[in-house]
C-alpha positions in Angstrom: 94.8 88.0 106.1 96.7 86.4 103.7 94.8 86.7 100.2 94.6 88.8 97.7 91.1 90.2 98.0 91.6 89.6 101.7 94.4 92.1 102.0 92.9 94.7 99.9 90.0 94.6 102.5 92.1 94.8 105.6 94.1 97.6 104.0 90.7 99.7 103.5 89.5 98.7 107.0 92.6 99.7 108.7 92.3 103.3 107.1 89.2 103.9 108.7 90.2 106.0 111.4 87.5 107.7 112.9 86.6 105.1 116.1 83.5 105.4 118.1 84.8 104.2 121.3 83.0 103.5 124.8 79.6 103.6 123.2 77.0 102.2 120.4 76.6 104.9 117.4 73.8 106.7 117.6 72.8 107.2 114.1 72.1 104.7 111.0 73.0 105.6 107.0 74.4 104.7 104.3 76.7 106.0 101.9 79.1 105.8 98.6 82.8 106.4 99.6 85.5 107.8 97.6 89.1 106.7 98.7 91.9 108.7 97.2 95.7 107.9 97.7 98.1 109.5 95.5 97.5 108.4 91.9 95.1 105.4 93.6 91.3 106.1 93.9 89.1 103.7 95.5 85.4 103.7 95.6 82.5 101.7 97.6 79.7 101.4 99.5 79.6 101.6 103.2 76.4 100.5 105.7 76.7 101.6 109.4 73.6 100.2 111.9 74.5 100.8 115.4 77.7 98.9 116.4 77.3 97.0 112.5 78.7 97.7 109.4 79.0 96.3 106.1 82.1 97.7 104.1 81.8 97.4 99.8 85.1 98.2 97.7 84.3 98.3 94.3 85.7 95.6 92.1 86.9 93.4 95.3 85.0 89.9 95.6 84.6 90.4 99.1 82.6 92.0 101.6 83.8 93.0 104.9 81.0 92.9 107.9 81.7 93.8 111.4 79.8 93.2 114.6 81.4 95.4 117.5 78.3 94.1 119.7 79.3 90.3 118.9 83.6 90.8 118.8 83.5 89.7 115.5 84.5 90.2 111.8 83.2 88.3 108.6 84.9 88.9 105.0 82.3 87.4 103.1 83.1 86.2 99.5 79.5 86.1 97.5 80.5 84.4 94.2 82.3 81.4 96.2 80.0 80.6 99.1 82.7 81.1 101.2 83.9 83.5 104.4 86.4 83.7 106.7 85.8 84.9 110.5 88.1 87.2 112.5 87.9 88.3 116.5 87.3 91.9 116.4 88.0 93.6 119.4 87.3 97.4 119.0 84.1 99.7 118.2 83.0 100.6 114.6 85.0 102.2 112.9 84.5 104.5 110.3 85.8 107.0 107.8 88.8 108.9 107.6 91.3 108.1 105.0 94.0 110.3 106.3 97.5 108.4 106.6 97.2 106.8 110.3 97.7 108.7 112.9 98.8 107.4 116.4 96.4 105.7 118.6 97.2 108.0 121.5 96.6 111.1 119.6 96.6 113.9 122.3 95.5 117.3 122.2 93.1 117.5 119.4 92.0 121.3 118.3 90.0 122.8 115.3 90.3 126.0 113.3 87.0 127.2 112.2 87.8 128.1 108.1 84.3 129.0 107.4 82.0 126.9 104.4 83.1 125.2 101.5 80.6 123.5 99.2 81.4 119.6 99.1 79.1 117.2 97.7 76.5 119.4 96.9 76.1 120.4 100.5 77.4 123.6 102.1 79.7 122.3 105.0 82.4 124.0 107.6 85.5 123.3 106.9 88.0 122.7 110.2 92.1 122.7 109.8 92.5 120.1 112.7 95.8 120.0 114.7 96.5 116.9 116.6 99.4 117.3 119.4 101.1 113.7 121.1 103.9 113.0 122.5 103.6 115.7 125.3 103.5 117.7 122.4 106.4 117.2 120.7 104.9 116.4 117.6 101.8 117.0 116.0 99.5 116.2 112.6 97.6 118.4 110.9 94.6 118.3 108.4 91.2 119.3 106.9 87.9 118.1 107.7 84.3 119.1 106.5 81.3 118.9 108.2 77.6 119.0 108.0 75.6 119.5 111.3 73.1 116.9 110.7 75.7 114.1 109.9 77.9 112.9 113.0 81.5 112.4 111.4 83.4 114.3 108.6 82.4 114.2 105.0 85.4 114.3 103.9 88.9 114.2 105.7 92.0 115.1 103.9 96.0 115.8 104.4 97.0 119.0 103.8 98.5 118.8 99.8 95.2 117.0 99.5 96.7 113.8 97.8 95.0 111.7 100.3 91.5 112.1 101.2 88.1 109.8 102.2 85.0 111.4 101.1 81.3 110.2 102.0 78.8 110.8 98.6 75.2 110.1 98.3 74.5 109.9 102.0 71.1 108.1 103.2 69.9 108.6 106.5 67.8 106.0 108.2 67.9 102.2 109.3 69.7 99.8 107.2 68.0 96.3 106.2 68.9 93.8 108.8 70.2 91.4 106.8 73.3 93.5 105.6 75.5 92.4 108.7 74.4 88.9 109.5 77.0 85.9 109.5 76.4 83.8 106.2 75.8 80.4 107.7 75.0 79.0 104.5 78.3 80.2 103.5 81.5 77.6 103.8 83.0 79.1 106.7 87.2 78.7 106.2 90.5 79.7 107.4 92.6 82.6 106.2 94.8 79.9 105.2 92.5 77.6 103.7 91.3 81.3 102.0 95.0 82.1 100.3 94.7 78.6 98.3 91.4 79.1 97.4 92.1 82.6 95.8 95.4 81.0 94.0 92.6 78.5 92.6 90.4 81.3 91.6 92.9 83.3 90.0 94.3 80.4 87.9 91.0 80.0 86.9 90.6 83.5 85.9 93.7 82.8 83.3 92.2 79.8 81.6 
């Protein structure tokens, strides 16, 4: 993962946190995304189908695609014809943009805090605690819900300078063709990928 756009990709992939592991996930939707680190905001478009998803960043030239059910990965570049394909070896994973947390997280509790309005929807909002280490040291932060929706609307640390919010969420089977490999796409290597983009961008300066 070596180019530009490629990076900025993997970097949004790897902060979504919340992994569905052991099973297929049992709901379909779609949904705009709102990434906030610090000063940084990032926004998008995510599609989940089952053990599919298709992962938009606004203003990146690529699309990330994952097939759990296949062990596979796809960053698809639209305006080249191009995409580079990756072994992917866990679950879907989606949505939390809190700074990572460790993969054996523990003892996880929640602390009711009653509703908060987010989004336009009235949700319950949870102070979570997360214990490792035998305990010996722990991560906190918030997390709204909505009963009808099966992960967090929004996750956030505790100052609230990093958060990953779900907006305009749409229930309801995605169109197949969102998470299929692009065969008629130039399929190249991650290497062949960072020369490309150095092409591109020199390009761009012209």
């Amino acid at each position: 993962m070596k180019g530009k756009n490629y990076k900025k990709l993997a970097c949004c992939a790897a902060m979504l946190l919340l992994v569905f592991a052991g099973r297929a996930f049992a709901y379909d939707f779609s949904a705009e995304f709102v990434e906030k680190d610090g000063a940084e905001i990032q926004k998008g478009k995510i599609y989940i189908s089952g053990e599919m998803s298709r992962y938009e960043v606004d203003g990146s030239e690529a699309i990330q695609v994952t097939r759990a059910d296949k062990k596979v990965m796809w960053i698809v570049f639209p305006k080249h014809r191009v995409y580079v394909e990756e072994a992917f070896a866990g679950p879907v994973s989606i949505g939390s943009g809190t700074a990572a947390l460790p993969k054996n997280t523990g003892d996880l509790s929640r602390e009711d805090l009653g509703f908060e309005e987010v989004d336009s929807y009235r949700l319950r909002k949870y102070l979570v605690t997360v214990k490792y280490n035998k305990g010996e040291t722990q991560d906190k932060y918030y997390e709204w819900r909505r009963s009808d929706f099966p992960v967090p609307v929004k996750t956030a640390n505790l100052s609230g300078t990093v958060s990953y919010e779900y907006k305009k969420i749409k229930m309801g089977p995605q169109n197949p063709s969102f998470f299929v490999e692009p065969k008629s796409y130039k399929k190249v290597t991650a290497e062949e990928l960072e020369k490309l983009e150095a092409q591109w961008s020199a390009k761009k300066k012209k």
